[in-house]
N, C-alpha and C positions, 0 to 999 in steps of 0.2 A: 344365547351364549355362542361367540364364534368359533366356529373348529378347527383345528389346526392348523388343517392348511390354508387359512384366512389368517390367522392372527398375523402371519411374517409381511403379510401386504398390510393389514390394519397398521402395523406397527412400523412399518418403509412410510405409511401415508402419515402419521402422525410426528415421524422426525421431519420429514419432510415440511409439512405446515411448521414444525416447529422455528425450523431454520428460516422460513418467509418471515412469520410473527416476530424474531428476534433482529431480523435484517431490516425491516420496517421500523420497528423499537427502537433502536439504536439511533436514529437519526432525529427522531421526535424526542430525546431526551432532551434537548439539548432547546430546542424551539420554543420562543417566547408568543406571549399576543401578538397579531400582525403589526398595531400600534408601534411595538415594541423593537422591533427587526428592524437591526443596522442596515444602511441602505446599503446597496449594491457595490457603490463606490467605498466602504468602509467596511464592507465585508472584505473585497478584495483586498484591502490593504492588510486587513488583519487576516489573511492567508500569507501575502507576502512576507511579511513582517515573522510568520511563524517560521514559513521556507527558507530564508536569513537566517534564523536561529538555528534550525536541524543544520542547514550546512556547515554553518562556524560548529556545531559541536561534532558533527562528522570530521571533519580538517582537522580537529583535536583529538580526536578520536582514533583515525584510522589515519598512518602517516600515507603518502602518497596518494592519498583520495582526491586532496586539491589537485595534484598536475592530472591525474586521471580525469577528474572533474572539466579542468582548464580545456584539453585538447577534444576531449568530445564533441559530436554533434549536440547535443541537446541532454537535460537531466530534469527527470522528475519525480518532487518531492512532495511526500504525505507525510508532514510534521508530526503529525498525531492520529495515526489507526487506531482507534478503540476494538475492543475485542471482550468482548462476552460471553462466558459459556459453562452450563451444567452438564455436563455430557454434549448437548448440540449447541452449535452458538453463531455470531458472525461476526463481521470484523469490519470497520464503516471507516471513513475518513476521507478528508478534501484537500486538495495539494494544486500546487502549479505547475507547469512545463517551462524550462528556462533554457532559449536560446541562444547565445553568444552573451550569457547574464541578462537578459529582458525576459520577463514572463511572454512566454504568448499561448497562453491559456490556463483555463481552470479545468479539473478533473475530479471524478471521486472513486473511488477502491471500497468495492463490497466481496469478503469474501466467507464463504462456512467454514465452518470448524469442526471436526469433532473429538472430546477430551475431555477427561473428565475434572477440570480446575475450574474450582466454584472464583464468580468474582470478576472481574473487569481487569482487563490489563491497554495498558497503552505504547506505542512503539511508533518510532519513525520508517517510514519505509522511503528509499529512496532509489531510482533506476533509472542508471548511463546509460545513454543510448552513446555507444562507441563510433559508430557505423553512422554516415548521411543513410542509407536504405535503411537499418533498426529504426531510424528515427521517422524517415518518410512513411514508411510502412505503417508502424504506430499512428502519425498525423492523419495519413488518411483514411483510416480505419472507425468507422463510427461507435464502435466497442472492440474493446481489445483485452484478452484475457490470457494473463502469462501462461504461459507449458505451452498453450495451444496456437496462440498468435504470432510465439514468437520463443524460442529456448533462454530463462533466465539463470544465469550464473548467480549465486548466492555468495559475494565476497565475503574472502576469511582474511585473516590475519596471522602471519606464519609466527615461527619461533624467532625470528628473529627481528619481529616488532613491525614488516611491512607488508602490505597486501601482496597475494599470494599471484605472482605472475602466470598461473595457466589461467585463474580467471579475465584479469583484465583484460585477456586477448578476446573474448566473447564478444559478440554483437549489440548485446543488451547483458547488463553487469550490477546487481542488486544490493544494495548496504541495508543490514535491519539495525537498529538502532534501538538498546530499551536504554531505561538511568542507570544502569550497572557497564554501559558501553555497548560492543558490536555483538551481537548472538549469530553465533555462529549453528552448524546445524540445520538451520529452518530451512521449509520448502515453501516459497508464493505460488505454488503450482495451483492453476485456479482463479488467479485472482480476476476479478472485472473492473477492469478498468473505464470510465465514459466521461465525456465531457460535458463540462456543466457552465452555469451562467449565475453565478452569485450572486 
């Protein structure tokens, strides 16, 4: 039987593994036989095709997102973050980088949680790079992890129905997106972001 002053490490080590085993889970839910898996070229389409989609319902969503959108360096979107969590959990999802409206690349966002909401939740995540240097900085970075890589603004939406002008002045500028519209509130503080090859 462990003693006290063990149990707070045994129990640090145990959320710990928990949050690997769930971050690992998350991505194989989803994975077929190798037979199976869309090729490379049809994966990427069906990223784009999703990226497309968050945007038009961002634009409808949150008015001035499009001219914020338009005058940017660069914007990257994660259609669908899954998130899972009993008390510990993580949050998985694949998106693109779109520069002057062209993809030029694919990425994924893995991030922990901890809360106690039983159950899978999904949400778009989407992040302006305002700035050519946000966006440089991000490109050449081989992982990059918001709070720390780079300060994200979490845009709102004021009383008077448009986003709220102290954020968009930010270097890097964040829309969370669930089916009820923009969630305001949230922190991406953490997140890891890496690039990938579908």
């Amino acid at each position: 039987m462990p003693s006290s002053m063990s149990f707070p490490r045994l129990r640090a080590a145990g959320a710990i593994g928990a949050i690997v085993l769930t971050a690992l889970a998350l991505p194989a839910c989803t994975t077929t036989r190798p037979q199976d898996q869309p090729s490379s070229s049809n994966a990427r389409q069906s990223i784009d095709a999703q990226v497309d989609a968050a945007l038009s319902k961002l634009y409808n969503t949150a008015p001035g997102s499009r001219e914020l959108v338009g005058r940017s360096a660069g914007v990257l979107v994660f259609p669908s973050v899954v998130g899972a969590s009993l008390g510990i959990g993580a949050e998985h999802g694949r998106g693109a980088l779109r520069v002057g409206n062209r993809t030029q690349g694919y990425y994924s966002t893995t991030a922990a949680s901890i809360g106690w909401q039983a159950g899978a939740q999904s949400k778009a995540v989407i992040y302006v790079f305002t700035t050519s240097e946000a966006l440089a900085k991000f490109r050449s970075s081989n992982g990059w992890t918001a709070g720390a890589d780079a300060t994200v603004a979490v845009a709102n939406v004021g009383a008077n129905g448009t986003i709220d002008t102290n954020t968009v002045t930010k270097p890097v500028v964040a829309f969370v997106l669930t089916n009820v519209g923009l969630e305001a509130g949230v922190s991406l503080q953490g997140a890891k972001i890496t690039p990938i090859q579908p």
